[in-house]
Kinemage of the C-alpha trace (Angstrom):
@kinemage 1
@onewidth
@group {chain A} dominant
@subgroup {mainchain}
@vectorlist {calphas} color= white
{ca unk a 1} P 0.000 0.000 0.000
{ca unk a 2} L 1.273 3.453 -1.021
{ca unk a 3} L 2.108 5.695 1.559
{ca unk a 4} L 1.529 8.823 -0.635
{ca unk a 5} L -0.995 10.956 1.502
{ca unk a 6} L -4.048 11.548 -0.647
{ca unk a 7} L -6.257 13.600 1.912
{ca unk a 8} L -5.675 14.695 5.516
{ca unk a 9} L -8.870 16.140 7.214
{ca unk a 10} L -8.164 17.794 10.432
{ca unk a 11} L -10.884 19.274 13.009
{ca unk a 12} L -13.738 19.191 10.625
{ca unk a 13} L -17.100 20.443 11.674
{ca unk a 14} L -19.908 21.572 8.949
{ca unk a 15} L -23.700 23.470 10.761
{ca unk a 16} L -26.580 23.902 9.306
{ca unk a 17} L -28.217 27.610 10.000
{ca unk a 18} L -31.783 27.416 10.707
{ca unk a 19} L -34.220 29.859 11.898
{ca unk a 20} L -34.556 28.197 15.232
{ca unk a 21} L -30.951 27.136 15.903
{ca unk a 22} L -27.512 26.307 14.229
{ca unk a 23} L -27.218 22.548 14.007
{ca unk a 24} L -23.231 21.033 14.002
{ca unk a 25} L -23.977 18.047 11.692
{ca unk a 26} L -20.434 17.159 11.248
{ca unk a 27} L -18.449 17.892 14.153
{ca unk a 28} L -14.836 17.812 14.647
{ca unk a 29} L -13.856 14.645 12.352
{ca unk a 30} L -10.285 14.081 11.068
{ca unk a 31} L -8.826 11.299 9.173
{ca unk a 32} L -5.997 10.602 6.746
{ca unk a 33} L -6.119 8.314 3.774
{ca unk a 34} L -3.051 7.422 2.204
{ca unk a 35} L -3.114 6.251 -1.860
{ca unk a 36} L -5.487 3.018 -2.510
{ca unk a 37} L -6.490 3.005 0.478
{ca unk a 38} L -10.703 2.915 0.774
{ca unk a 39} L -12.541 4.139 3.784
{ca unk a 40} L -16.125 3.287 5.041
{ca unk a 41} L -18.318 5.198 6.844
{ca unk a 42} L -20.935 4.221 8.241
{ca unk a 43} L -23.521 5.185 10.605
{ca unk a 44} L -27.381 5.370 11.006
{ca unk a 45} L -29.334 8.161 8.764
{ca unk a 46} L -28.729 11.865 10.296
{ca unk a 47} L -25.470 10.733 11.793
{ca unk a 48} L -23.929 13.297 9.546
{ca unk a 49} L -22.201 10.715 7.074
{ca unk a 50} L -23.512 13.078 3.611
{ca unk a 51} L -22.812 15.841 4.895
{ca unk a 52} L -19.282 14.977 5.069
{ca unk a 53} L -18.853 13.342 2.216
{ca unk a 54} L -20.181 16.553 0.379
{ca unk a 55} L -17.878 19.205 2.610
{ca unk a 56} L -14.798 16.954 1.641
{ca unk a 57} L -15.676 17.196 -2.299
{ca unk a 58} L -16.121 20.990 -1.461
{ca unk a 59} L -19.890 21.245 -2.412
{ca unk a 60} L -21.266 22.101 1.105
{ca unk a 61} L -23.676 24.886 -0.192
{ca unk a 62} L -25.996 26.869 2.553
{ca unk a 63} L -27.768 26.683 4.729
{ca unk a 64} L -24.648 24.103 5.390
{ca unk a 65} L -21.760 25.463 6.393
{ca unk a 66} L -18.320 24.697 7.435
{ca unk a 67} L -17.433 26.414 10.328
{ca unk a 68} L -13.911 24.905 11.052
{ca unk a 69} L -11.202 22.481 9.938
{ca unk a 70} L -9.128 22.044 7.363
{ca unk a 71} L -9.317 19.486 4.054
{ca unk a 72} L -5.647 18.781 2.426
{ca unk a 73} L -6.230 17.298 -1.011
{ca unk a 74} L -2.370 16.017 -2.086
{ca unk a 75} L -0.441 19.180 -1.764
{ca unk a 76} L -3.435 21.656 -1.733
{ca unk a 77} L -5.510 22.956 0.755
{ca unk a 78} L -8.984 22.947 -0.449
{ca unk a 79} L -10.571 25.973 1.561
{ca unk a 80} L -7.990 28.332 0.612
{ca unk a 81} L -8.455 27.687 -3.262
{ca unk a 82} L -10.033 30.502 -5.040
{ca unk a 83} L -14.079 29.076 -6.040
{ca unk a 84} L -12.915 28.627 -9.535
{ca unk a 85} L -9.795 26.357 -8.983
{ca unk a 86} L -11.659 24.454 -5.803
{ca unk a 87} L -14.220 24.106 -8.492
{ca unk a 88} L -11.407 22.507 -11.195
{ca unk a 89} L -10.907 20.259 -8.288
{ca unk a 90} L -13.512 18.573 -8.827
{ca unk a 91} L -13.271 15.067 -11.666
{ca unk a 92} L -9.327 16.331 -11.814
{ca unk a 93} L -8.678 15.671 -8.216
{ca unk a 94} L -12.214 14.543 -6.996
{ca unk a 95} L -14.563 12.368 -7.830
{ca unk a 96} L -17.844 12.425 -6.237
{ca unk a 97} L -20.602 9.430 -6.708
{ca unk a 98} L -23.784 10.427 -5.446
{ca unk a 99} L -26.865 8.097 -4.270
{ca unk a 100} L -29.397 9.350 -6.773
{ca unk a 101} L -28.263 9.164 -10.543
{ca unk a 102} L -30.698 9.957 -12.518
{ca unk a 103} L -30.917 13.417 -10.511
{ca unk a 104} L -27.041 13.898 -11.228
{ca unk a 105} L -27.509 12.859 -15.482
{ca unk a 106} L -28.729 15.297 -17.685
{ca unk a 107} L -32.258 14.262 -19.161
{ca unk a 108} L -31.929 15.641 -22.088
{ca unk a 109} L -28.568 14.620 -23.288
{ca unk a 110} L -27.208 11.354 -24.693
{ca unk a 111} L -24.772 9.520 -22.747
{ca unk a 112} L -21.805 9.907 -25.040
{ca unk a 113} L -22.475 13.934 -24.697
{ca unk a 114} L -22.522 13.858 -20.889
{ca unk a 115} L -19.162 11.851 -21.175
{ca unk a 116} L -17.771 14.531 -23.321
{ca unk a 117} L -18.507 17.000 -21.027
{ca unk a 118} L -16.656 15.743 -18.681
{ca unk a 119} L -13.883 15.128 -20.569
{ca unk a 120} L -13.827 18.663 -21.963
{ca unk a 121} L -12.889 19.708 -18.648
{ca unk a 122} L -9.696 18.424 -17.887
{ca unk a 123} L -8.467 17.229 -21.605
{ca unk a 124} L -6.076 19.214 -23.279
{ca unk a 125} L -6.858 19.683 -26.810
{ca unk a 126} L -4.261 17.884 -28.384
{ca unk a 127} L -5.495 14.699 -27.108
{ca unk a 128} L -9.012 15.672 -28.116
{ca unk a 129} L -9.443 13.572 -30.734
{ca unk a 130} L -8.924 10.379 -28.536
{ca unk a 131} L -12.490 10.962 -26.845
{ca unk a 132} L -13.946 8.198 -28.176
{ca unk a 133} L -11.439 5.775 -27.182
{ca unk a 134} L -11.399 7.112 -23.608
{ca unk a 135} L -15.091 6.938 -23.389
{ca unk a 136} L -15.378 3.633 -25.006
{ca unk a 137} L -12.949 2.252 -22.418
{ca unk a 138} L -14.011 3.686 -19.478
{ca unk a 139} L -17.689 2.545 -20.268
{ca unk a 140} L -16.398 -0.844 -20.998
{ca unk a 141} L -14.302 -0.929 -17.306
{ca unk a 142} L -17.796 -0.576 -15.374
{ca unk a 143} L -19.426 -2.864 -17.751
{ca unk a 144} L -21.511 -0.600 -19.584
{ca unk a 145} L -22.549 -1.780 -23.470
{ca unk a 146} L -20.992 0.623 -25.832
{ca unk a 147} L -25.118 0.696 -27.044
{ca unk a 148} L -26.021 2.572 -24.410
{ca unk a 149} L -23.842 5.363 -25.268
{ca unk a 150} L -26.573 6.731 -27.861
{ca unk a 151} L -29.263 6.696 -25.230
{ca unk a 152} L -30.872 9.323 -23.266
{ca unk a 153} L -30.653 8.377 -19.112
{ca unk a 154} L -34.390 7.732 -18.839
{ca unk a 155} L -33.893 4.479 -21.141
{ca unk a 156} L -31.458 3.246 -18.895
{ca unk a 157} L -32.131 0.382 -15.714
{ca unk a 158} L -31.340 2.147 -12.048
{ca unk a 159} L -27.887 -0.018 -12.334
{ca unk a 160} L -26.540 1.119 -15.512
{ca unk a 161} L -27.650 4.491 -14.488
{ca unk a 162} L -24.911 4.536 -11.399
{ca unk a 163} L -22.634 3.093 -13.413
{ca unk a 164} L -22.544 5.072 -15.929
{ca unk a 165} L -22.277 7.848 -13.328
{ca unk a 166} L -19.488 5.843 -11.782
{ca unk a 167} L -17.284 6.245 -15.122
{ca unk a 168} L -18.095 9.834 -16.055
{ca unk a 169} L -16.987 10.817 -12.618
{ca unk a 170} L -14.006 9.293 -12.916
{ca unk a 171} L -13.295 9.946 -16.025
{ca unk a 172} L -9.921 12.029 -15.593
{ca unk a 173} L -8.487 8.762 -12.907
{ca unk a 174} L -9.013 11.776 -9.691
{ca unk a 175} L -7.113 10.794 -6.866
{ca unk a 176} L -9.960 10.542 -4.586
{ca unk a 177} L -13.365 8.941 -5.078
{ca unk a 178} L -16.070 9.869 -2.835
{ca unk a 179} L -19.191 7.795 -2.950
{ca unk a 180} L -22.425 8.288 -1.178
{ca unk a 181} L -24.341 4.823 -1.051
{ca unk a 182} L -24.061 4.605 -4.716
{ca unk a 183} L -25.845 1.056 -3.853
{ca unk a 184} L -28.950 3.426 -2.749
{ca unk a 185} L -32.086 1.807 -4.239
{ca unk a 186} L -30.854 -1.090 -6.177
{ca unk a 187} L -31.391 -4.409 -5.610
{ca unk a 188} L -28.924 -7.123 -4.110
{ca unk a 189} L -27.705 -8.132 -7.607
{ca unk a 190} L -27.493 -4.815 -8.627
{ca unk a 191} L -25.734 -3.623 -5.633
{ca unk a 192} L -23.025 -6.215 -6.091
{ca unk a 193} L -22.553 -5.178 -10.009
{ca unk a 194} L -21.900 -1.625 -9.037
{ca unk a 195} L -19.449 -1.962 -6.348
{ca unk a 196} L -17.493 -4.525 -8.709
{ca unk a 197} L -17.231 -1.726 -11.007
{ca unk a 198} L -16.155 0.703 -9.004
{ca unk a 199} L -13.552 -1.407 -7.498
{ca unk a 200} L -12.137 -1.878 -10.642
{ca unk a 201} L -12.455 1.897 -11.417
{ca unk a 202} L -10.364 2.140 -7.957
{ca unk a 203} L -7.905 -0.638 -8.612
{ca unk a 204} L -7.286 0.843 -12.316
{ca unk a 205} L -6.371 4.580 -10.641
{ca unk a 206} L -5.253 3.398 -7.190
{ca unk a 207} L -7.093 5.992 -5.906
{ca unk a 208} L -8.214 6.308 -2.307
{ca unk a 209} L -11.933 6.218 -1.560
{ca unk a 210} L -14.787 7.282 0.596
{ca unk a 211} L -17.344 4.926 0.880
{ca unk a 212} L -20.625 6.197 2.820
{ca unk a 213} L -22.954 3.633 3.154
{ca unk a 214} L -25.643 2.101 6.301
{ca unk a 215} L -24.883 -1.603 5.414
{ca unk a 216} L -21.786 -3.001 7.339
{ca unk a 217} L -22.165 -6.077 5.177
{ca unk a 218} L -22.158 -4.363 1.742
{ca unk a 219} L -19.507 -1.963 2.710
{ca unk a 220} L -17.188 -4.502 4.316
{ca unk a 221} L -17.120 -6.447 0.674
{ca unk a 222} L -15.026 -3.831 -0.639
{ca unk a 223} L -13.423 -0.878 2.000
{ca unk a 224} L -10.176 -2.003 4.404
{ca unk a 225} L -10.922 0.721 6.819
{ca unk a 226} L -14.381 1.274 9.020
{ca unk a 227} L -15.184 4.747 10.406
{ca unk a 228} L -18.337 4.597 12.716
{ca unk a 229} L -20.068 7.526 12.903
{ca unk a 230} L -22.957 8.688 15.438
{ca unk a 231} L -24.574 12.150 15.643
{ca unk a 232} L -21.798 13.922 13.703
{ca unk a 233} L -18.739 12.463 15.286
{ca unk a 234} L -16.692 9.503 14.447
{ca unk a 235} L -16.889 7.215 17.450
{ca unk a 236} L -14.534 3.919 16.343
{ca unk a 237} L -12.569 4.006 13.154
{ca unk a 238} L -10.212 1.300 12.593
{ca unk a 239} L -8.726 -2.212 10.374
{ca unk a 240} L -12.114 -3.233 8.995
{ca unk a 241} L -11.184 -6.995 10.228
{ca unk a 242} L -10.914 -5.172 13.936
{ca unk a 243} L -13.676 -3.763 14.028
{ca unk a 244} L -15.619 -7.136 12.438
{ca unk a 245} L -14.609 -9.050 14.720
{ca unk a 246} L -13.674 -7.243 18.206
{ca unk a 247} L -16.050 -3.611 18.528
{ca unk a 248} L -15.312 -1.996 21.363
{ca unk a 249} L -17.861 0.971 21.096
{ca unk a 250} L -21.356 0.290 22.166
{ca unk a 251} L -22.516 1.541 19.480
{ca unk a 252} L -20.397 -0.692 17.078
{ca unk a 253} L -21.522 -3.736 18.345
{ca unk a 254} L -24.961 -2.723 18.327
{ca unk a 255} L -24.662 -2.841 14.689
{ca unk a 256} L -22.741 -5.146 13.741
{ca unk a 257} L -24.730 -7.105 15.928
{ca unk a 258} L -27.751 -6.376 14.169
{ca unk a 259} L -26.238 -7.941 10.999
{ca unk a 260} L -27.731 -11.125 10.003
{ca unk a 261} L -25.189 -14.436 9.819
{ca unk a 262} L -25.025 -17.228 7.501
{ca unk a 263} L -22.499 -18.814 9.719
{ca unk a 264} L -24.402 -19.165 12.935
{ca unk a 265} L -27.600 -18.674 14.316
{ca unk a 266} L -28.477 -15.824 16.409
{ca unk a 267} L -31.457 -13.432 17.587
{ca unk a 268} L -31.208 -10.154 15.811
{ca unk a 269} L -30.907 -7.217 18.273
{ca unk a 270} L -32.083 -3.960 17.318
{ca unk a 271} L -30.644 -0.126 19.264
{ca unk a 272} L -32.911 0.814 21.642
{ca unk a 273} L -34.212 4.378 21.481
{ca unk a 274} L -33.768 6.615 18.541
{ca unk a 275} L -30.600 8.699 17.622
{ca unk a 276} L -30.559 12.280 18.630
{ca unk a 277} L -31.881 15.223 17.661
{ca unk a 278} L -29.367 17.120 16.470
{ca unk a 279} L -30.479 20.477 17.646
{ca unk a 280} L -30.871 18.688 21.228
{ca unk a 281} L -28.144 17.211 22.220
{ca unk a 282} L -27.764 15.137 25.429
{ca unk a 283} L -24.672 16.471 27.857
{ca unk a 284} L -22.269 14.226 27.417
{ca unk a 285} L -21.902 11.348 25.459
{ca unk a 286} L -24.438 11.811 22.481
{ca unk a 287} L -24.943 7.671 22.469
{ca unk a 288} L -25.165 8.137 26.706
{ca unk a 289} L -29.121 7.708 26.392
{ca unk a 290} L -29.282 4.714 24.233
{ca unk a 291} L -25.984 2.695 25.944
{ca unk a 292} L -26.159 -0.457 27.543
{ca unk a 293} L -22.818 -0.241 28.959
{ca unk a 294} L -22.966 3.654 30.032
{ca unk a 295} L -20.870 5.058 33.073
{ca unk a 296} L -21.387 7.789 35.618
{ca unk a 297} L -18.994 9.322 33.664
{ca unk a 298} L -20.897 9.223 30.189
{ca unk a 299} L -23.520 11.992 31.523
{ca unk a 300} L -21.038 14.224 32.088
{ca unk a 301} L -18.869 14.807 29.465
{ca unk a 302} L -18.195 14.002 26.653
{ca unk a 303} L -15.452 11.251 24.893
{ca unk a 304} L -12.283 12.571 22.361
{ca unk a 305} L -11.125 10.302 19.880
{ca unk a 306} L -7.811 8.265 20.646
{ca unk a 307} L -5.897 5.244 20.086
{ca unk a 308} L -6.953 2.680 22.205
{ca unk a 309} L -6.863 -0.824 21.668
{ca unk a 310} L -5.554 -0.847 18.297
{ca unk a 311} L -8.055 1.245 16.650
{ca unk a 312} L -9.627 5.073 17.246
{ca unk a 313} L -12.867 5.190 19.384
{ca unk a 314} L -14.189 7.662 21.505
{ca unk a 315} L -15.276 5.896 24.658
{ca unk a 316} L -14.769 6.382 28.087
{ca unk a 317} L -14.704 2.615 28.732
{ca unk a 318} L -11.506 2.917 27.440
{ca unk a 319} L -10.115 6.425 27.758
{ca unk a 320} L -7.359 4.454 30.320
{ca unk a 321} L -6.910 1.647 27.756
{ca unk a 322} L -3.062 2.345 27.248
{ca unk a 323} L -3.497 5.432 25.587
{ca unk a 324} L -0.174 6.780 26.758
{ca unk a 325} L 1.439 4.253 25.196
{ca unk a 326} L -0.582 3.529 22.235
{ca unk a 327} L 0.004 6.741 20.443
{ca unk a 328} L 2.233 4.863 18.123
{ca unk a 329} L 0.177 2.596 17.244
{ca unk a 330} L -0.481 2.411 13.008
{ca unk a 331} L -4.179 2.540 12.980
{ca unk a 332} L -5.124 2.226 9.040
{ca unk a 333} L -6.335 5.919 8.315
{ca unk a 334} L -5.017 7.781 10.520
């Protein structure tokens, strides 16, 4: 695995402004990701997992905000670039595969056209006049019929749809690729063709990745590292193997425990409660209300994120786990 750092997020924390209160939906997350390596976060809806994969493409747009942090993409620092070159960014340096496709394709182009708008972007001109071969083999890596390239995106399954959104976003091989439960929608099948061909995108660019996602089973078929996020923080991050098979967080286990096995059987165990509100935050730790394993201590205040136990988690259960010494401890990520 390289060790080429691709993106280094540090202190990260995105709001929304409302009329009745400013809500911190991402809130003080930092991670590294070195080349090839791919990152999933996961979490249950409103834990803030979007809205972070949006701020680190640089398309938070108001009422979101971000209020603090910094996003290092390679050697540049994303918030500092003037809006047109954070904007150039973007396919060159980013790529960014949302949930909903047919809301990102243009209706009323073909897809060869919206292919060649993307291209046009970050092509010089002299190798204009290999656009066909580019497109034609980039549509052929997701497994896209080179038929389908005279079609408009409403003649198109939900499938070939995000994969065709798969290959025009990576069109330029960015060094990052951000994707937002690109599964979203699609059935099992489905969901297994699309991931396929964005691994091989990924494999073909060695490009790090972002994988947001709800499903700890779909996501662990293709990411390395786990991020767990809850109510915008990330609360265990870690080898994905770790975190499989030894959580430490409450709120890891919960899920994970909630994932149904074909190698034993077990009684499925839902979280009590509901997550937070996050205009209404409980002192403390935000999971405090809903925790099995909660301490006098988890009222109070609430938990930082350190190296404990081979992995990041933010847990006073183990805020004395060795920390002291741990701090050199290679957690995948970080």
């Amino acid at each position: 695995m390289s060790t080429e750092l691709i993106v280094r997020i540090s202190d990260l924390s995105v709001t929304y402004e409302t009329k009745a209160s400013t809500v911190t939906a991402v809130n003080e997350v930092s991670f590294n990701l070195n080349r090839g390596e791919k990152l999933g976060i996961v979490g249950e809806s409103g834990s803030g997992k979007s809205t972070l994969g949006t701020a680190i493409c640089g398309l938070t747009k108001y009422p979101a905000r971000v209020t603090s942090g910094s996003i290092q993409i390679g050697e540049q620092m994303l918030f500092e670039l003037p809006q047109k070159e954070r904007r150039a960014t973007m396919l060159r340096d980013i790529a960014y595969v949302p949930q909903a496709a047919m809301n990102s394709l243009n209706p009323s182009m073909r897809i060869r056209d919206q292919f060649l708008d993307a291209l046009s972007r970050g092509v010089s001109r002299k190798d204009q006049n290999r656009f066909d071969d580019i497109i034609e083999a980039r549509a052929q890596r997701v497994g896209l019929d080179l038929s389908l390239l005279t079609r408009y995106p409403h003649q198109l399954s939900g499938g070939q749809k995000q994969r065709v959104v798969i290959a025009i976003s990576t069109i330029l091989s960015p060094k990052l690729i951000v994707a937002d439960e690109p599964t979203s929608a699609l059935d099992v099948i489905i969901q297994r063709q699309v991931l396929k061909s964005l691994s091989e995108v990924q494999v073909a660019s060695n490009a790090a990745v972002v994988l947001i996602g709800h499903d700890i089973g779909l996501l662990a078929q293709f990411v390395d590292i786990l991020a767990v996020m809850y109510a915008g923080k990330i609360v265990e991050m870690g080898a994905l193997e770790t975190l499989l098979t030894n959580p430490k967080h409450p709120y890891t286990k919960k899920l994970i425990s909630s994932i149904p096995s074909v190698l034993r059987r077990s009684n499925l165990a839902g979280i009590p409660g509901l997550p937070p509100s996050l205009s209404e935050l409980p002192v403390g730790c935000s999971f405090e209300p809903r925790c099995e394993e909660k301490i006098e201590k988890c009222s109070i205040s609430s938990p930082s994120l350190k190296v404990a136990s081979a992995r990041k988690i933010a847990c006073w259960l183990y805020d004395s786990d060795d920390t002291s010494t741990n701090t050199s401890v290679r957690v995948r990520g970080s």
